[in-house]
N, C-alpha and C positions, 0 to 999 in steps of 0.2 A: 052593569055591576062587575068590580073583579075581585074573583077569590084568589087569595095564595095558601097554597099548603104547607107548611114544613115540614117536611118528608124528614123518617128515621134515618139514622147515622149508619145502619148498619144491613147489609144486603137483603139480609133474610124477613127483617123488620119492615122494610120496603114493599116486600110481598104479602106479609100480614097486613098491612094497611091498604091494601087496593081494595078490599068491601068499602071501607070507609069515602076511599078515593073514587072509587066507581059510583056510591053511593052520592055524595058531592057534587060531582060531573053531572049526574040525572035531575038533582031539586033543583043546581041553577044552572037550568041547558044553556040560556042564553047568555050566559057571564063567560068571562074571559077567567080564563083561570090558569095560572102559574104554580111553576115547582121552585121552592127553596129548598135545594138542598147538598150534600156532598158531591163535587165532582165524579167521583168513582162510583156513585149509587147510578148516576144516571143511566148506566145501560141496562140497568132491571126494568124500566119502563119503556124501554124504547119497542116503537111497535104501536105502545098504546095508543087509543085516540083521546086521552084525556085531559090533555094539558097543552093549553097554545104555547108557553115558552118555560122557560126555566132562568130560574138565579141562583146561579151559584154561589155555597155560602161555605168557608172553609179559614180553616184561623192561618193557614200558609198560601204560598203562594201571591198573584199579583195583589194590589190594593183592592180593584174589583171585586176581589172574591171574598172580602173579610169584613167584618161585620161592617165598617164606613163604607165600602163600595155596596153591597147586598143593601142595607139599611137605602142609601140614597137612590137605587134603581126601582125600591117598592115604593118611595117617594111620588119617584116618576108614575109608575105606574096606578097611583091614588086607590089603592086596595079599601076594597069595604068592610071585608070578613076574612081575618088572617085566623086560620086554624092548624095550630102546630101540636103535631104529632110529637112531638121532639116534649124533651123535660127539664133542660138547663135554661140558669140564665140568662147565656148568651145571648138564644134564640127568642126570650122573650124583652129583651132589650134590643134586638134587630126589629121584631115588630113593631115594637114602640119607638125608638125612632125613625121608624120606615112609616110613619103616619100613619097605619092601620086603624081602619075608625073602631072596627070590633074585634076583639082579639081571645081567643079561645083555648083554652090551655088548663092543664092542670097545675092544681096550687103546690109548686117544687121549688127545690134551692131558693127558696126565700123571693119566687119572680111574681108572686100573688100580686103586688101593685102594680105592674106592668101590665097585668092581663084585665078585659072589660069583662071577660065569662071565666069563673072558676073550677072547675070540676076537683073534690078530692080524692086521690087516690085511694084504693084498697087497704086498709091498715089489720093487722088480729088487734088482740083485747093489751097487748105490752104498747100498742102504738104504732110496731114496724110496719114495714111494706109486706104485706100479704103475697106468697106468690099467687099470679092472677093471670090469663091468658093476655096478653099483649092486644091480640084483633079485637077482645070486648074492649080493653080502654082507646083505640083507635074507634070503635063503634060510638061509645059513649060520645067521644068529641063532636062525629059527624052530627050524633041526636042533638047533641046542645047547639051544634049550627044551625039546625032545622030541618035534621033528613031523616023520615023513616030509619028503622034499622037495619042495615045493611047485609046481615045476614053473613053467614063463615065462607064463603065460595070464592077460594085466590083465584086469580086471574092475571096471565101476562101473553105478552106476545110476542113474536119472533118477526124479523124482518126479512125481507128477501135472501141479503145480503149473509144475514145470520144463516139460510136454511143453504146458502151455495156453499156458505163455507164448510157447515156440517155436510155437506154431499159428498165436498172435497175429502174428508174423513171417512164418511163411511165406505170410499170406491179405493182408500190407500187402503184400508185395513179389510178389505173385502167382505163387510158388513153384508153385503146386496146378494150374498148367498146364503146367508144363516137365516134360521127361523126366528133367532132372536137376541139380542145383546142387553145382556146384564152391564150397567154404569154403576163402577166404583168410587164413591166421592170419599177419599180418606181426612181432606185438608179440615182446618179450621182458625179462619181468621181471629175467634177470640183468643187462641191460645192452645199449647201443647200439651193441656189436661185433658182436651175434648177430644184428645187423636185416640187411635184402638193400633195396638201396632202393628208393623207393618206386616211381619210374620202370622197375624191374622188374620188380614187382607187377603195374602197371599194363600193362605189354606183355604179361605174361606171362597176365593177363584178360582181353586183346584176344583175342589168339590162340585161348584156350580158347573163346570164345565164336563165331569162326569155324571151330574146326574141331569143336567138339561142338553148336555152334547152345543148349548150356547155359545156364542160369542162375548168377551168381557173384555170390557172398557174403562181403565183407571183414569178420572178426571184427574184435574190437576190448578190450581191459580197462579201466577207468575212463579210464587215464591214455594211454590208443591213441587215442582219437577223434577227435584230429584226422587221424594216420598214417592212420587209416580211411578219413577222409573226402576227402584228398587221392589215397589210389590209384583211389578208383572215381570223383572229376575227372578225374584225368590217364586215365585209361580212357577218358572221353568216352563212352563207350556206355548205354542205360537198360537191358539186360542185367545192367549191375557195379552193386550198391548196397551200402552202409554199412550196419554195426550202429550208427554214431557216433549217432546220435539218440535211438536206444534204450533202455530200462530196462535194465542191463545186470549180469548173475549168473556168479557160474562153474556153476548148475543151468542157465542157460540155454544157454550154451556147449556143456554136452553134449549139453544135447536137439537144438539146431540142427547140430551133429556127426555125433551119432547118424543121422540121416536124412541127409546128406549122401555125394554119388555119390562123391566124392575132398577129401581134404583136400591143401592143396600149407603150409605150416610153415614157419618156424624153431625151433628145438631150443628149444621152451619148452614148458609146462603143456599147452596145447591138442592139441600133439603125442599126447602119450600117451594123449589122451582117443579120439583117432579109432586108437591103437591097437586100447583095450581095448574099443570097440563094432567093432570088426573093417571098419572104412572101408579103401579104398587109400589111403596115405601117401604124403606126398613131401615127405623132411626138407632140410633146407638148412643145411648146416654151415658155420660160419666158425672161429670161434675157439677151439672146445671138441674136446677127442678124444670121438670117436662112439664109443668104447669103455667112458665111464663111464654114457654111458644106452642103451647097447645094448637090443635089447626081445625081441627075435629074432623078431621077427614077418615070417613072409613077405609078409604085406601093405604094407609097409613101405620103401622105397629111399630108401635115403641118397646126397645129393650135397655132397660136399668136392673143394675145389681144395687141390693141396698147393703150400704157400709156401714161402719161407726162413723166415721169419716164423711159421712158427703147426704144429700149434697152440698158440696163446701163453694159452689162459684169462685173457684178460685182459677186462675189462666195458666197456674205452673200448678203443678203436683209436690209438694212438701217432703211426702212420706213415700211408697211404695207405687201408686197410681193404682191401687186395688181397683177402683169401681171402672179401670176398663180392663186390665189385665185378666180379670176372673171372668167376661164376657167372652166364651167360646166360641171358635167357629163353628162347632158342632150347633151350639145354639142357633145362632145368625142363622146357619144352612136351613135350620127345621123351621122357622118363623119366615124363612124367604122362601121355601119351597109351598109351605102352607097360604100363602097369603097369594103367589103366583095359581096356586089350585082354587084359592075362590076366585081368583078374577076371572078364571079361564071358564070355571060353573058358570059366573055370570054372565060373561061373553055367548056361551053355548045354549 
């Protein structure tokens, strides 16, 4: 038998769908099973043992990778049960011309005849999309393939490769002598509503590093390096340093995660990564309802200000950007230093 998945478009998405995906892997052990999906997602799974190959699907780039080359490689590979995560109809006209005999999907953008299994999404009583945890409609897909239910527990994994690089880091910035390093994730791919400024960051670094005497680590994604490199300036402290100089992976992202005493976020990719290695969390909401990437992770506190305004899901800020400006670092410190005292009970 071969399965394909089509993996979400977007980092963090990718990591809420490994119940599902891990779930998949276990009902058909013995099937071949493949990834459809973004180039740039692919190093969130690397590691895994879940997927013999991958297709690339991407509307740029060579012919291979756009829906005529992707559609004619699942051809090849005579798929039996194509189950996309994914909600356009791109994706569900690559299955369908990729000959996929069963095709699994929720009934969106008008791709209902495309698909052999319909699932409908979450509506309220006006019709809309309900905000709804993203991992339960990634669950729901896998039950309608035929898997138990997968249950909330992210899962990724690090590669050798990923953890030499992260060595390489922690022995320049002399990690290997502190008791513990706090990881600053300012960035976010969807957009410069989701940011907390930087001059928060950077108070918010001060603080940790006088009241835990820790070590702080500003991540960073290609296009963050300078965000990076301005919050552990405005720090002033040789405690706060930058990834901004760095070789920089989303394998190294995790490995430097993964060993990390607390991660402090905004509601991007990074987040879910210090979910699913089991770190204390502390997300920072602005603009987005915390209810579509719900994780339910007790390790995990969420901090939202509620506005008139919001949440407005919007990528740019219109007005003033209240629903992050009014989140303190004073806040942040007291819900990261609270959440590091239960891990440390629990550990003890």
């Amino acid at each position: 038998m071969n399965v394909a998945v089509f993996l979400p478009n977007w980092v963090g998405d990718v990591v809420m769908a490994t119940p599902a995906v891990r779930a998949l892997r276990s009902h058909y052990a013995g099937a071949r099973m493949i990834a459809v999906c973004r180039p740039y997602v692919t190093g969130v799974l690397e590691g895994a043992p879940w997927f013999d190959a991958i297709v690339p699907l991407d509307r740029r780039g060579p012919w291979s990778r756009r829906w005529g080359g992707a559609a004619w490689q699942l051809r090849r590979e005579e798929i039996d049960l194509a189950v996309l995560l994914t909600n356009s109809f791109h994706t569900g006209l690559v299955a369908w011309l990729g000959g996929c005999k069963r095709r699994v999907g929720f009934r969106r953008y008008g791709r209902g005849p495309l698909l052999t299994d319909c699932l409908e999404p979450i509506r309220d009583e006006q019709g809309r999309l309900k905000p709804s945890p993203a991992i339960d409609d990634y669950n729901r897909l896998a039950q309608r393939a035929g898997c138990p239910w997968p249950g909330h527990r992210l899962e990724l994994f690090t590669t050798p490769a990923d953890e030499e690089a992260a060595d390489r880091v922690w022995n320049k910035f002399g990690f290997t002598r502190t008791p513990g390093v706090t990881c600053l994730n300012p960035g976010a791919a969807f957009g410069a509503a989701k940011h907390w400024p930087a001059e928060s960051f950077a108070r918010l670094a001060q603080d940790l590093v006088a009241w835990r005497g820790e070590r702080v680590l500003v991540l960073c994604g290609p296009g963050e390096r300078e965000l990076a490199a301005e919050i552990a300036r405005r720090a002033g402290r040789p405690e706060v340093v930058a990834l901004a100089e760095e070789p920089l992976s989303l394998g190294l992202s995790k490995a430097l995660i993964r060993r990390c005493a607390l991660l402090v976020t905004t509601d991007s990719g990074p987040r879910h990564f210090g979910v699913a290695f089991e770190r204390p969390v502390v997300t920072l909401f602005g603009p987005t309802h915390i209810a579509w990437t719900e994780t339910y992770s007790p390790r995990e506190v969420h901090l939202q200000k509620q506005v008139p305004c919001g949440p407005c899901q919007l990528r740019v800020c219109p007005l003033d950007h209240a629903c992050m400006r009014q989140l303190s670092p004073d806040e942040v410190l007291r819900a990261a230093l609270e959440l590091l005292a239960r891990a440390e009970r629990k550990a003890s």
